[in-house]
MARMI-565415 format. One line per 3 residues: number of its first residue (from 1); their letters; for each residue z, x, y of C-alpha. Coordinates in nm, 2 decimals. Example, Ala and Ser with C-alpha at 12.3 -4.5 7.8 and 13.67 -1.06 7.14 Angstrom:
2
1) as) 0.78:1.23:-0.45; 0.71:1.37:-0.11
//
This chain:
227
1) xxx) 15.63:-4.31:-3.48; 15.27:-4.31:-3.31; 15.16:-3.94:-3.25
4) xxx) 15.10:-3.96:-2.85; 14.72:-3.80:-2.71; 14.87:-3.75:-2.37
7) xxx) 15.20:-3.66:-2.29; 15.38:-3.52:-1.99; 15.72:-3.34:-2.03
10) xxx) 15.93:-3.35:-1.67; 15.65:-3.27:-1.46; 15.70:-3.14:-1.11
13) xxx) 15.43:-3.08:-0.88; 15.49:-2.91:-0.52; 15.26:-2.81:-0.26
16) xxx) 15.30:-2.63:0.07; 15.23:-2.78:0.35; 15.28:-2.53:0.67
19) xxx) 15.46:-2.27:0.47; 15.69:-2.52:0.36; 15.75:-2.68:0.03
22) xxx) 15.66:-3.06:-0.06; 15.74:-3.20:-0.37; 15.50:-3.46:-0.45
25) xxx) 15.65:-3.57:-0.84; 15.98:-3.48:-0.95; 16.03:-3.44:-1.34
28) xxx) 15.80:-3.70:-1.44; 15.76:-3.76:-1.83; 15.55:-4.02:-2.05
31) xxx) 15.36:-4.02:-2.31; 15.05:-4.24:-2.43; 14.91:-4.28:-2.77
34) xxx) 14.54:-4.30:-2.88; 14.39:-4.68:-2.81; 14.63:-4.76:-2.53
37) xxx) 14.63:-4.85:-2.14; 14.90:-4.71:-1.93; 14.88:-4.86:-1.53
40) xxx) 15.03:-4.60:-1.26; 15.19:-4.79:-0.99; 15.33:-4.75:-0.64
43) xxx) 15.28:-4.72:-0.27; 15.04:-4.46:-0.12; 15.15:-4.14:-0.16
46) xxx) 15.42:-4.19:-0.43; 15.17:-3.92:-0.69; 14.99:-4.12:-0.85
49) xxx) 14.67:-3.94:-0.77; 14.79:-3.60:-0.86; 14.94:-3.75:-1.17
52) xxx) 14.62:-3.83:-1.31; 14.50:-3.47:-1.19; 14.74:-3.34:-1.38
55) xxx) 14.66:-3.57:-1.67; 14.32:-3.45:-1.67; 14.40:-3.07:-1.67
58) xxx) 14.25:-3.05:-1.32; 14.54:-2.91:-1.20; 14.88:-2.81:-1.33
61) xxx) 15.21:-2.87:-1.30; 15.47:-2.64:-1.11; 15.73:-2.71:-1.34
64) xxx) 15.68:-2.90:-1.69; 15.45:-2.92:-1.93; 15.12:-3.18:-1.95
67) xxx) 15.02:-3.14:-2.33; 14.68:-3.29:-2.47; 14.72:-3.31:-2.89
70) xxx) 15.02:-3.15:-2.88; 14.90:-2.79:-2.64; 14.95:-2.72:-2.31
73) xxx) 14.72:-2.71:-2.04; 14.87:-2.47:-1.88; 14.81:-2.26:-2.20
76) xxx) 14.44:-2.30:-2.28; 14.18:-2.03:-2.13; 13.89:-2.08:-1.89
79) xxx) 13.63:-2.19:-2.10; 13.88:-2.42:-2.34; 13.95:-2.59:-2.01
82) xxx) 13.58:-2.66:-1.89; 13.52:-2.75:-2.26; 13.86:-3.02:-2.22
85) xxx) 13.72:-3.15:-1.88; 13.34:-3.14:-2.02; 13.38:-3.32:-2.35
88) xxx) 13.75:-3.46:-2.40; 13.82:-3.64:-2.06; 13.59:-3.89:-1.87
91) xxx) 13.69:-3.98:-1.50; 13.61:-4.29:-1.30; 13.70:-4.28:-0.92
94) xxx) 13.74:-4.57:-0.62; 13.40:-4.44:-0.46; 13.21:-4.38:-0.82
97) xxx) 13.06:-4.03:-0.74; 12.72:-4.06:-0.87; 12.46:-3.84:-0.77
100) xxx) 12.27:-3.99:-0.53; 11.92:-3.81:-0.61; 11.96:-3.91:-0.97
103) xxx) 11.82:-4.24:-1.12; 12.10:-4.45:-1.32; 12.01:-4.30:-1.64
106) xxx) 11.99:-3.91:-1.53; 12.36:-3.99:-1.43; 12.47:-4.11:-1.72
109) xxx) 12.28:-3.85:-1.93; 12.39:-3.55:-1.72; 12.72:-3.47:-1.92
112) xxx) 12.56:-3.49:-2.26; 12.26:-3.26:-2.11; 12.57:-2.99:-1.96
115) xxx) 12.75:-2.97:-2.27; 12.42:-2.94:-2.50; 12.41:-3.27:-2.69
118) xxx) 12.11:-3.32:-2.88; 11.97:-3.70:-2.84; 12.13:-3.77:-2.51
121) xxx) 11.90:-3.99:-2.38; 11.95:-4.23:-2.64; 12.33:-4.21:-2.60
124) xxx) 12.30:-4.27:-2.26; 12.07:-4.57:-2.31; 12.34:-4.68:-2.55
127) xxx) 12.63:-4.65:-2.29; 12.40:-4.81:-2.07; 12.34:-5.14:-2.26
130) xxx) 12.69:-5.11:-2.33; 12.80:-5.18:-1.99; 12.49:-5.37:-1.90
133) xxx) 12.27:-5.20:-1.69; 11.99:-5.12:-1.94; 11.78:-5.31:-1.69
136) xxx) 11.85:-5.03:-1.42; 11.88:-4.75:-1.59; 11.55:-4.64:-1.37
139) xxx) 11.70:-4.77:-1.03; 11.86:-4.49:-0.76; 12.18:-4.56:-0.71
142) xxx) 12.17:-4.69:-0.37; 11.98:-4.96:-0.52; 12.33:-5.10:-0.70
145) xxx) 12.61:-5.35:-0.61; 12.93:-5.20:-0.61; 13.00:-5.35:-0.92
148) xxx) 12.67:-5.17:-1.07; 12.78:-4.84:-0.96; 13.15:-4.87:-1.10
151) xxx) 12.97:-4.96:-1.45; 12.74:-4.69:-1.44; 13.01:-4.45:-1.34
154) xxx) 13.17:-4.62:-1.66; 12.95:-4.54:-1.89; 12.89:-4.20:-1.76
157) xxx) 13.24:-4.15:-1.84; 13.24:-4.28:-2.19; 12.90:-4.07:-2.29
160) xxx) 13.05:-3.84:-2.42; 13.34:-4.09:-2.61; 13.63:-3.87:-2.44
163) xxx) 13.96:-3.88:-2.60; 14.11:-3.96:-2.22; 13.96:-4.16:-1.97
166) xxx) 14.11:-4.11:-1.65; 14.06:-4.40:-1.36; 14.19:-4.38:-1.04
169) xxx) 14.18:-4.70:-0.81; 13.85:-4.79:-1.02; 13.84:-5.15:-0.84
172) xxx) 13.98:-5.08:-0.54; 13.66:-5.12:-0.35; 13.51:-5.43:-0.54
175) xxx) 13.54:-5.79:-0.56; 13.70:-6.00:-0.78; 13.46:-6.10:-1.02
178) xxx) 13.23:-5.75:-1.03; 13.66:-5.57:-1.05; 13.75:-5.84:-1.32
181) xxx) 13.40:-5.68:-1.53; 13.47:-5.35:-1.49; 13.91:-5.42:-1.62
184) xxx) 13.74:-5.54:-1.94; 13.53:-5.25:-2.02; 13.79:-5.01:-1.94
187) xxx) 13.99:-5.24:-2.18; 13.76:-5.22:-2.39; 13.76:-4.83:-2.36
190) xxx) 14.09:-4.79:-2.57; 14.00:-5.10:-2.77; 13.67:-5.00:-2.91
193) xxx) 13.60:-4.60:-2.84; 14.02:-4.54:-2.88; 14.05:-4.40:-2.58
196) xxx) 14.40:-4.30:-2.40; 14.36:-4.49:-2.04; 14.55:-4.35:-1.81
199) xxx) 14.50:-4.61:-1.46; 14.61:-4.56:-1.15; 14.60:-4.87:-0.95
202) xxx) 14.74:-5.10:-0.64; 14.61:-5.41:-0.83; 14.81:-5.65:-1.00
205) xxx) 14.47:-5.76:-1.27; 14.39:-5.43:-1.30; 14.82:-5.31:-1.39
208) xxx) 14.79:-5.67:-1.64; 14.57:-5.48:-1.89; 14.80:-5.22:-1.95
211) xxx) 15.02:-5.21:-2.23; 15.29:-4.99:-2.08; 15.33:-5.03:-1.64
214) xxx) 15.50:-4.71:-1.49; 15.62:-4.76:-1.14; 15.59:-4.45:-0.92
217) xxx) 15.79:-4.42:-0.56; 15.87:-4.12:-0.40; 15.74:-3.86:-0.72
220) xxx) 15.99:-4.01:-0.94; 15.94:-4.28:-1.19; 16.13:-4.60:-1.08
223) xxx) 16.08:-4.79:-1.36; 15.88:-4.83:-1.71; 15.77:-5.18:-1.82
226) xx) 15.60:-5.17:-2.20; 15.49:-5.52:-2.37
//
């Protein structure tokens, strides 16, 4: 049996919402292995979102367990979690969240520079060329498509070769052609750097490069497809 990276033990998550209690997933459990692609799927609103903020210890579950390696989020102390989030999980989101006052390259480079990691701008050059932007890395990125951003948000992600790359909606606001680039290099995520992918997505490409499809409605999961 393949040890999973990323597993989540019947999850619950509820919020309040005007003193009262909303229960936005309901004893969700999966797991995912090192090297793989899992796709989140479902309407608006069904959890995915907070899935994947669970996922990446951003916040934790009300009932459950999310385990990374075999511990529990829940379990590890202030500064093992910033050390998790800094070093072991890379994010991508719909609206790529790069700092607008920083050139391509400083954006990249900034999470090898807050976690102390000598030659970073060479590893940022490298995740760069990887995702093919060398050419830019001096451009602002208001100067980018949104393809460009996505990619530089990418490799930002990867710089630090995370164990978990977490992507939520990552082609949501793209065409075809620039969404269809930036599918194969988060493919190429769990292919190459052995990532666990964990996607969140409405799109039928971006669910077809996942090795295992978990359909979300209502908190609960409706349905697990693996191929």
């Amino acid at each position: 049996m393949v040890e999973s990276r990323l597993e989540l033990r019947a999850v619950s998550k509820t919020y309040r919402n005007g003193g009262q209690p909303v229960e936005v997933l309901h004893e969700v459990s999966l797991a995912a292995a090192a090297g793989t692609v899992t796709a989140l799927l479902g309407r608006s609103g069904c959890g995915k979102t907070t899935l994947l903020n669970l996922a990446g210890a951003m916040d934790f579950p009300t009932s459950g367990e999310v385990l990374i390696d075999g511990r529990a989020t829940a379990s590890l102390s202030e500064p093992e979690l910033t050390a998790l989030r800094r070093n072991r999980v890379g994010f991508v989101f719909q609206f790529f969240q790069l700092l607008p006052t920083l050139t391509v390259l400083e954006n990249v480079e900034l999470p090898l520079l807050l976690s102390g990691t000598r030659n970073s701008l060479d590893t940022a050059r490298d995740r760069l060329r990887w995702v093919g932007l060398e050419e830019k890395s001096a451009a602002m990125p208001y100067q980018l498509s949104g393809g460009q951003m996505q990619r530089a948000a990418i490799a930002r992600a990867l710089v630090n070769s995370p164990d978990l790359l977490i992507a939520d909606e990552p082609t949501g606001n793209l065409d075809t052609a620039s969404g269809d680039q930036v599918l194969a290099l988060i493919h190429e995520a769990a292919s190459r750097f052995g990532a666990t992918v964990l996607i969140a997505t409405h799109s039928a490409e971006a669910a077809a490069i996942a090795g295992t499809r978990i359909m979300l409605r209502d908190g609960r999961v409706q349905s697990i497809e693996r191929r």
